[in-house]
C-alpha positions as CSV (number, residue, x, y, z in Angstrom):
1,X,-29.7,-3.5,-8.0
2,X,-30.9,-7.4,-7.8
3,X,-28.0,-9.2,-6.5
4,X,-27.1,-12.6,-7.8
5,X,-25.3,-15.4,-6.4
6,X,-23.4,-15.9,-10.0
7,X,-22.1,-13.6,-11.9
8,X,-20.0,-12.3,-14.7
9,X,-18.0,-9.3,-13.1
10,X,-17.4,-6.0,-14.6
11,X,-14.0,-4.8,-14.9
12,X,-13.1,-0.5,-14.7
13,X,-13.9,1.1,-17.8
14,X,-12.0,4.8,-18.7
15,X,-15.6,6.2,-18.9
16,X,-17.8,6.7,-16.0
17,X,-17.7,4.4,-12.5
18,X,-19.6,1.8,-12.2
19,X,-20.0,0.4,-8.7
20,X,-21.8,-2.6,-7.7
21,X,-22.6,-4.9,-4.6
22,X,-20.2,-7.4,-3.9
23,X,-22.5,-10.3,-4.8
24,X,-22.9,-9.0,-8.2
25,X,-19.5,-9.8,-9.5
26,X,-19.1,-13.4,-7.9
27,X,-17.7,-15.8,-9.7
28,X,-19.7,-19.3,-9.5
29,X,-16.9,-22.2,-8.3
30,X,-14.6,-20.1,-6.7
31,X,-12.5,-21.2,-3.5
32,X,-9.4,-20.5,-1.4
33,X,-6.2,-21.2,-2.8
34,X,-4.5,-24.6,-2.3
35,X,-2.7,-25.1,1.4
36,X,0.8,-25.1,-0.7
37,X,0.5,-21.5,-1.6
38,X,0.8,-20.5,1.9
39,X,3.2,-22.6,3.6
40,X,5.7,-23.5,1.1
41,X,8.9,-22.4,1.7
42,X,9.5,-23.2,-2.5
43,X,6.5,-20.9,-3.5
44,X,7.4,-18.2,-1.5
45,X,10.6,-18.1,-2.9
46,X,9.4,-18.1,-6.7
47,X,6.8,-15.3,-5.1
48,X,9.8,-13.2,-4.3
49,X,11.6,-13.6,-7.9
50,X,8.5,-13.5,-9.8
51,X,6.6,-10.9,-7.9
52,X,8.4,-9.1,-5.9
53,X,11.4,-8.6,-8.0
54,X,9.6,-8.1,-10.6
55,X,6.8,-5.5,-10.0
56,X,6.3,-2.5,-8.8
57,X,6.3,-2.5,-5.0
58,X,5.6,0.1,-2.3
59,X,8.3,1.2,0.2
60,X,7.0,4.6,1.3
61,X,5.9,8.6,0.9
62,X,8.1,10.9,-0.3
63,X,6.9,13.1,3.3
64,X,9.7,10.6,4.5
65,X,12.4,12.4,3.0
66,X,11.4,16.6,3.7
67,X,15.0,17.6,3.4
68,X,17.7,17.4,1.2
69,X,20.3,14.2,2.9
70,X,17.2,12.5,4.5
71,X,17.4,8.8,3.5
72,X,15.7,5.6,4.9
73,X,15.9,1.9,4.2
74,X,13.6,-0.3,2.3
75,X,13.9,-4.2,1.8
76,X,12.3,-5.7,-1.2
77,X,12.7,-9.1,-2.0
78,X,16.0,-9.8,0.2
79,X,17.3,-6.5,-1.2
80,X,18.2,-3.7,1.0
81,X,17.8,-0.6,-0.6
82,X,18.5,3.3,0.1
83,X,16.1,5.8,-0.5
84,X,17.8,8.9,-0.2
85,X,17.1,12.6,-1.6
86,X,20.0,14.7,-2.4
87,X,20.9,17.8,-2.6
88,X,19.1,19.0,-5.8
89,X,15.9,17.3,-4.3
90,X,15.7,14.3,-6.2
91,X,14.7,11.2,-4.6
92,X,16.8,7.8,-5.8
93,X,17.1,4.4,-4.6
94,X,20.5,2.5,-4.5
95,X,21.5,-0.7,-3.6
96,X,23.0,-0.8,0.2
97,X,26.1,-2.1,-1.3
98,X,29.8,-0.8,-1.7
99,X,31.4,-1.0,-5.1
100,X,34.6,-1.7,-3.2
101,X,34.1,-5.3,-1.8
102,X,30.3,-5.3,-0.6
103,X,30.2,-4.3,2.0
104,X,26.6,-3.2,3.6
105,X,27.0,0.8,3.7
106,X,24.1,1.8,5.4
107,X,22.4,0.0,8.7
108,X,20.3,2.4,10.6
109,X,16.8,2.4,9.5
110,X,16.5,5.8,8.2
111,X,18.8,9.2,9.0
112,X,20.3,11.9,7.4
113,X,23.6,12.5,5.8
114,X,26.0,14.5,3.3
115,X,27.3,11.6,1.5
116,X,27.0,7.8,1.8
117,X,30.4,6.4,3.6
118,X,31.4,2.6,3.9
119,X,31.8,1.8,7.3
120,X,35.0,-1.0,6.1
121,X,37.2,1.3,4.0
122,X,35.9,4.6,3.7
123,X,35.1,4.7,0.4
124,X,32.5,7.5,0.3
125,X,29.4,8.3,-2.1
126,X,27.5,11.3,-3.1
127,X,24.0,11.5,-2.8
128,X,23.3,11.2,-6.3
129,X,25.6,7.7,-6.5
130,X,29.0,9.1,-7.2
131,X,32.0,7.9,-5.9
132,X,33.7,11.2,-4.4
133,X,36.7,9.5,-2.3
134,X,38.4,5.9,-1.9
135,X,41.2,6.3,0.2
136,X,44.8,5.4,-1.5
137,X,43.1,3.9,-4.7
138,X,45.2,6.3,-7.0
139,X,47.6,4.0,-6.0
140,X,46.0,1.8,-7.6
141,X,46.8,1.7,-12.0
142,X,43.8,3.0,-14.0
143,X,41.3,3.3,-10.9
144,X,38.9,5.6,-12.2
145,X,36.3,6.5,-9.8
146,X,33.4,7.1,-12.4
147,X,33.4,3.8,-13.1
148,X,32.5,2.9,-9.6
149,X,28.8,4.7,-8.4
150,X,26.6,2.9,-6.6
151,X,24.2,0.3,-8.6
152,X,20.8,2.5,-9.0
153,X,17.7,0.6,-8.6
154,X,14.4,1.8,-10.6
155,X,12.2,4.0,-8.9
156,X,9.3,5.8,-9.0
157,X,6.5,8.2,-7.5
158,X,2.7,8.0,-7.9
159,X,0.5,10.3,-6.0
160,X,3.7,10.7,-3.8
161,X,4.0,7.0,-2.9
162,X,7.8,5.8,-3.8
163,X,7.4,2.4,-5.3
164,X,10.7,0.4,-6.1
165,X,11.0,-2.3,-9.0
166,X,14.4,-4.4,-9.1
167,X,13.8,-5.8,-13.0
168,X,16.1,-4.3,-15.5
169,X,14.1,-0.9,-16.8
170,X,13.6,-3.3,-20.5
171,X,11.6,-5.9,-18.4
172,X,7.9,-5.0,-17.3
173,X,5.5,-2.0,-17.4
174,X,6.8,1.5,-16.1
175,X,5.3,3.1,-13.1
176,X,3.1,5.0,-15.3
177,X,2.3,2.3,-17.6
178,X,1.1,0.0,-14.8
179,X,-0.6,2.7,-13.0
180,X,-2.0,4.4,-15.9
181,X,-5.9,2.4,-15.6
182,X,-6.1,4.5,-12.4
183,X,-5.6,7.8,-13.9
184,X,-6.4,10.4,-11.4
185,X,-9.0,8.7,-9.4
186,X,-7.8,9.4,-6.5
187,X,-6.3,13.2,-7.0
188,X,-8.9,14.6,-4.6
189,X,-7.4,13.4,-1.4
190,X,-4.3,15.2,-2.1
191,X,-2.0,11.9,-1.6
192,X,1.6,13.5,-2.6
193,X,0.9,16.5,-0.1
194,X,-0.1,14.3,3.2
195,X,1.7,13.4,6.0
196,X,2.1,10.9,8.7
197,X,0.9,11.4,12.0
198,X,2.2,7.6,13.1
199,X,3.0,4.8,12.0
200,X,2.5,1.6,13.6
201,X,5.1,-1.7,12.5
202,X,2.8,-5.1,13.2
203,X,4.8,-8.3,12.8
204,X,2.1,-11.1,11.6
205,X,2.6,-14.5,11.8
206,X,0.6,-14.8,8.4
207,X,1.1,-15.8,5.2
208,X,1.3,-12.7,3.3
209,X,-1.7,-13.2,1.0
210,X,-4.4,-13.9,4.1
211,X,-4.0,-10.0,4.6
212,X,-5.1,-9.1,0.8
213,X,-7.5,-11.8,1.5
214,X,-9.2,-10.3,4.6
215,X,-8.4,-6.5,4.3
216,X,-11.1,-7.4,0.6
217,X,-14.0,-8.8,2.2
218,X,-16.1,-7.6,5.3
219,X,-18.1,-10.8,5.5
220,X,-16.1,-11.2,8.7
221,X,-16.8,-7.6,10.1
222,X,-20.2,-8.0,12.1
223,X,-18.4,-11.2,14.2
224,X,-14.5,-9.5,14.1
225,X,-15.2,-5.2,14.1
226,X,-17.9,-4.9,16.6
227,X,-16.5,-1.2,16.6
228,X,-16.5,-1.4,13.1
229,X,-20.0,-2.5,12.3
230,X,-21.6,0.1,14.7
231,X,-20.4,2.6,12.1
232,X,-19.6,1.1,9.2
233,X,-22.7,-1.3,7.9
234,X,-21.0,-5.2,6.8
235,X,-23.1,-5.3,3.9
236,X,-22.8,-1.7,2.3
237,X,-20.0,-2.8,0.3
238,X,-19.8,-1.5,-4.0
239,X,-16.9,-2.0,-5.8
240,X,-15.8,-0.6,-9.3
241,X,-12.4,-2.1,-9.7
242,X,-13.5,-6.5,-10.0
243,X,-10.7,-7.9,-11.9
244,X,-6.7,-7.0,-12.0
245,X,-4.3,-5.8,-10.0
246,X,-6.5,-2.9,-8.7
247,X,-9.9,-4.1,-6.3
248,X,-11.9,-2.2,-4.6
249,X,-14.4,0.1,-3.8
250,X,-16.5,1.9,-0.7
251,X,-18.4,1.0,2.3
252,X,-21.1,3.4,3.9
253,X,-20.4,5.4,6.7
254,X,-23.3,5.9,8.9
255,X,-24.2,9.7,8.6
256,X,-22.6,12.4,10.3
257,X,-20.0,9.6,11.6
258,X,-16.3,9.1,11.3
259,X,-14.2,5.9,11.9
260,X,-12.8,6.9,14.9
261,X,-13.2,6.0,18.4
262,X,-15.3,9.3,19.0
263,X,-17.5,8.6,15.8
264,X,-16.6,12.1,15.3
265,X,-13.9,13.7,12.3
266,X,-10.9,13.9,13.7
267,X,-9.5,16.7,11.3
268,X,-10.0,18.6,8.7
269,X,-11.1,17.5,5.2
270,X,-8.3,16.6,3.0
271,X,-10.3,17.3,-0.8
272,X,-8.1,19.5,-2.9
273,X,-9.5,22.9,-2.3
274,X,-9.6,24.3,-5.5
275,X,-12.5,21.5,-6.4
276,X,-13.9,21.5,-3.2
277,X,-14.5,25.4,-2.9
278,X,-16.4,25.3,-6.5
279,X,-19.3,22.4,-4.9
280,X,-19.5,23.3,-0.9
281,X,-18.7,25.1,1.7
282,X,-15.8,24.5,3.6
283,X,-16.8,22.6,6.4
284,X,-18.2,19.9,3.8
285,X,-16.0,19.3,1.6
286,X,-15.1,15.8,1.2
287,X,-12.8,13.7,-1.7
288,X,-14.8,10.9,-2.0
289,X,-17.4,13.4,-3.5
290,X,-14.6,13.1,-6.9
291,X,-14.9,9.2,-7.4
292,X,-19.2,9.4,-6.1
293,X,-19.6,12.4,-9.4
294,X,-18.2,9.5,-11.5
295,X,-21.8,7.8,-11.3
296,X,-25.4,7.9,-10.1
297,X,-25.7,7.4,-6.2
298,X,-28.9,7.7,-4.2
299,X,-26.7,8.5,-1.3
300,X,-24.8,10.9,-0.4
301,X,-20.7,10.8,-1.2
302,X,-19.7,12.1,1.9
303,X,-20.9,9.1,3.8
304,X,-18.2,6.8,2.0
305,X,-14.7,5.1,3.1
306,X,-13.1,3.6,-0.4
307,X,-10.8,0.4,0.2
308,X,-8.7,-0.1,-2.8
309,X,-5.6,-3.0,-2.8
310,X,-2.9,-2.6,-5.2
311,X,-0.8,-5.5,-6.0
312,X,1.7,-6.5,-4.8
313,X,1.6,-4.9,-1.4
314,X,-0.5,-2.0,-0.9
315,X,-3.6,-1.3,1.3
316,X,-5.2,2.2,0.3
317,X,-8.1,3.2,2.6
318,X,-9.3,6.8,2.2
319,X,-11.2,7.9,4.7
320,X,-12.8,11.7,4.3
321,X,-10.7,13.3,6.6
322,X,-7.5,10.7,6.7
323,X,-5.8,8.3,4.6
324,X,-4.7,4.9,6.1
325,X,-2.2,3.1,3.8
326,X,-0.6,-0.5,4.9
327,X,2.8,-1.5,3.1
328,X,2.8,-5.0,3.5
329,X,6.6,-6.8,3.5
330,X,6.9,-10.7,3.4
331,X,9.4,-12.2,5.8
332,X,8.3,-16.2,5.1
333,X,5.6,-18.5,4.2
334,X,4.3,-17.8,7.3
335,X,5.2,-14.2,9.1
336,X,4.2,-10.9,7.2
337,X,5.9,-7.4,8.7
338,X,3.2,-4.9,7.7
339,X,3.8,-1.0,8.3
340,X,0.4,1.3,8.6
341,X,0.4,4.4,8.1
342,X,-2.4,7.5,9.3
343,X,-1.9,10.4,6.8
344,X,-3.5,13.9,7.0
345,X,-3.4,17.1,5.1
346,X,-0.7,19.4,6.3
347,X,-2.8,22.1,7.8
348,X,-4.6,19.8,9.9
349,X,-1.2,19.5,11.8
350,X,-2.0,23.4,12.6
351,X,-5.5,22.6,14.4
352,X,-6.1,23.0,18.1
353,X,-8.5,20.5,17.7
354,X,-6.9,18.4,15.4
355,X,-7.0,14.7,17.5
356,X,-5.4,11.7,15.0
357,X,-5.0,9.3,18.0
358,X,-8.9,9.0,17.4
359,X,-8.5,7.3,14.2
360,X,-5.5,5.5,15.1
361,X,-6.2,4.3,18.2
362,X,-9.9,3.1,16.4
363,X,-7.5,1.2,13.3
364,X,-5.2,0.3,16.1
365,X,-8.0,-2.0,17.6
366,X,-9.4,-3.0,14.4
367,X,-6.0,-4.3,12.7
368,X,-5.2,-6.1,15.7
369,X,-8.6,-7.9,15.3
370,X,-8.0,-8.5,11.6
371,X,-3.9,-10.2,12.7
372,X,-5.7,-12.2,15.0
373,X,-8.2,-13.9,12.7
374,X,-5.5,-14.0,10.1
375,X,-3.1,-15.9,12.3
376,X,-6.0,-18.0,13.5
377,X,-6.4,-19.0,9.2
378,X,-2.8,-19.8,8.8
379,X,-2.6,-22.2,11.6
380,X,-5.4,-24.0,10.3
381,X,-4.5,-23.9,6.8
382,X,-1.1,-25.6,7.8
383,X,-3.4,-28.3,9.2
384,X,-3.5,-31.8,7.3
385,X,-7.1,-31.5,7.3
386,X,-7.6,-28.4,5.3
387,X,-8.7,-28.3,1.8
388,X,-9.9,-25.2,-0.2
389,X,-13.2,-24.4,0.4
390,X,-15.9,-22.3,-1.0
391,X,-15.9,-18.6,-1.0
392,X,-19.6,-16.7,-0.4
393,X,-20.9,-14.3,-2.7
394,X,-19.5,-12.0,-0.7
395,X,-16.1,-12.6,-1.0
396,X,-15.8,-11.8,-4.6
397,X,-13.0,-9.6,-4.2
398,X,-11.0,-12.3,-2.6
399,X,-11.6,-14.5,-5.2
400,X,-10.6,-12.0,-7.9
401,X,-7.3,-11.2,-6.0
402,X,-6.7,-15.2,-5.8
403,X,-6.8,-14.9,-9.9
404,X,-4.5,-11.8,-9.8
405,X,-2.1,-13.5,-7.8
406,X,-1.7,-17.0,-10.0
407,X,-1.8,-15.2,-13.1
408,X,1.6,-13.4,-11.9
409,X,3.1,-16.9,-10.5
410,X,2.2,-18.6,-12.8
């Protein structure tokens, strides 16, 4: 395909994929966002009631929560929130708040428990919300304790991903609404069955949007990821999701190689098997052969790692034998907590040879890199000096997610 410096980009159609090079979809004009949109105190503030609030954002895998009592903690937009599944396996978020006089009910991270009790006055909830005891309320005239569960907050599951939105349920899309353009793209890597091997917390001084930014665009790779580049090619980049909430697309992998320190696979496939054992042989099957029989391709799909960033505040990277997700969790203008996680198909876990500290320890390196240069952007960006400058053709991604972003603040 000629590439062009100009473009008009093509947006994800429900018929069949159509990937192109990163040039082809830039947008002539387009540069970085104004210094006040990451440093502002004022903006990130609105960014937290109008985004954050307001859409549907990431907090974790439902592999978090295997048994009945396990819980964990999410914050979302100042709000600290229980995820908890009780006893009939349902998962449901709550509000870490007693109905008695506020107090904050839960504090460790994540543990498991029969009920929910206030660490003030004992009043003590079900798993499902209920209020089952407040001691010597029926003293109290016409206490009822139905009228007293804890305050549910929305949530919802996609590919086994829990996402939380804190808007009333009458305000914005559903979870299936918004995810609905995706359909089952992704269905062949088996997301809702993975687990996590590890997970890695990095605490980024970084305005929040510099990691969308850089986690779209590999125009930094060959200089950043010499580990990278030696596998990966800088310039392989094709994307079929250029406009929305939704970016993305693949990157070649050299053949026969794996992002991992080895350069070898690290586990076992993760394609559903079903699919997989009508087109190969077992020890070739490979998900991102689903998304490649979408379209036309010279190339062969297993040599393919897909980078897809879903707005607000998730990085989906699906490798063909691991899935790397990073949940991404605003602090302030300029300091971004951002959770990665490596995920594998359970029967990897039963593998003698199964070896995930090669793709971690290989991600490990090359997230570092990427903190580093996006630390190094929001110091200078803070400067007096800087003004937006121009993106390349090959940072159209970027430049799309820049649109994304202002048409949700407005």
């Amino acid at each position: 395909m000629a590439h062009t410096a100009c473009s008009v980009p093509a947006t994800q159609t429900s018929g069949r994929s159509n990937f192109r090079k990163t040039a082809a979809t830039f947008q002539c004009g387009a540069k970085t966002l104004p210094q006040r949109y990451f440093i502002s105190p004022e903006i990130f503030a609105e960014e937290s009631q109008k985004i954050f609030a307001t859409k549907w954002v990431l907090v974790g895998h439902q592999s978090q929560l295997a048994n009945p009592g396990d819980y964990f903690l999410a914050e979302v937009a100042g709000e600290s929130v229980i995820i908890a599944k009780d006893q009939r396996s349902t998962i449901r978020a709550f509000y870490n708040v007693c109905r008695h006089r506020g107090a904050r009910l839960c504090e460790e991270q994540n543990g498991h428990a029969a009920a929910i009790q206030c660490p003030y006055h004992a009043w003590t909830y079900a798993l499902d919300g209920r209020l089952l005891g407040a001691p010597h309320m029926d003293e109290t005239p016409r206490f009822n304790k139905a009228e007293y569960p804890l305050k549910p907050a929305r949530l919802g599951l996609w590919e086994g991903f829990i996402f939380l939105n804190l808007a009333p349920k009458a305000f914005g899309a559903s979870l299936e609404k918004w995810f609905e353009p995706l359909g089952g793209k992704f269905s062949s890597w088996n997301l809702a069955a993975l687990r996590s091997a590890k997970s890695i917390e990095y605490d980024v001084q970084a305005n929040w949007k510099l990691i969308f930014q850089n986690y779209s665009e590999c125009y930094h790779c060959l200089g950043v990821h010499p580990e990278l580049s030696k596998i990966s090619p800088y310039d392989s980049a094709e994307n079929d999701l250029t406009e929305g909430p939704f970016l993305g697309g693949f990157m070649r992998i050299a053949k026969g190689r794996s992002l991992t320190m080895s350069g070898n696979g690290c586990a076992l496939g993760i394609a559903d098997a079903s699919r997989a054992r009508n087109r190969a042989p077992a020890h070739n099957r490979n998900p991102s052969q689903k998304i490649e029989d979408d379209y036309d391709h010279e190339h062969d799909g297993k040599n393919r790692v897909f980078y897809y960033s879903i707005f607000p505040n998730m990085l989906l990277s699906l490798h063909p034998d691991y899935v790397m997700v990073h949940q991404l969790q605003p602090h302030s203008p300029e300091r971004t907590l951002i959770l990665c996680d490596w995920f594998f198909h359970p029967e990897a876990f039963k593998h003698n040879d199964f070896n995930p500290d090669d793709a971690i320890q290989f991600w490990d390196i090359v997230n570092r890199q990427d903190w580093h240069v996006c630390e190094l952007s929001q110091e200078g960006i803070a400067s007096r000096a800087y003004q937006p400058g121009p993106y390349s053709p090959r940072e159209s991604i970027p430049a799309a997610w820049d649109r994304e972003y202002l048409r949700h603040i407005g």
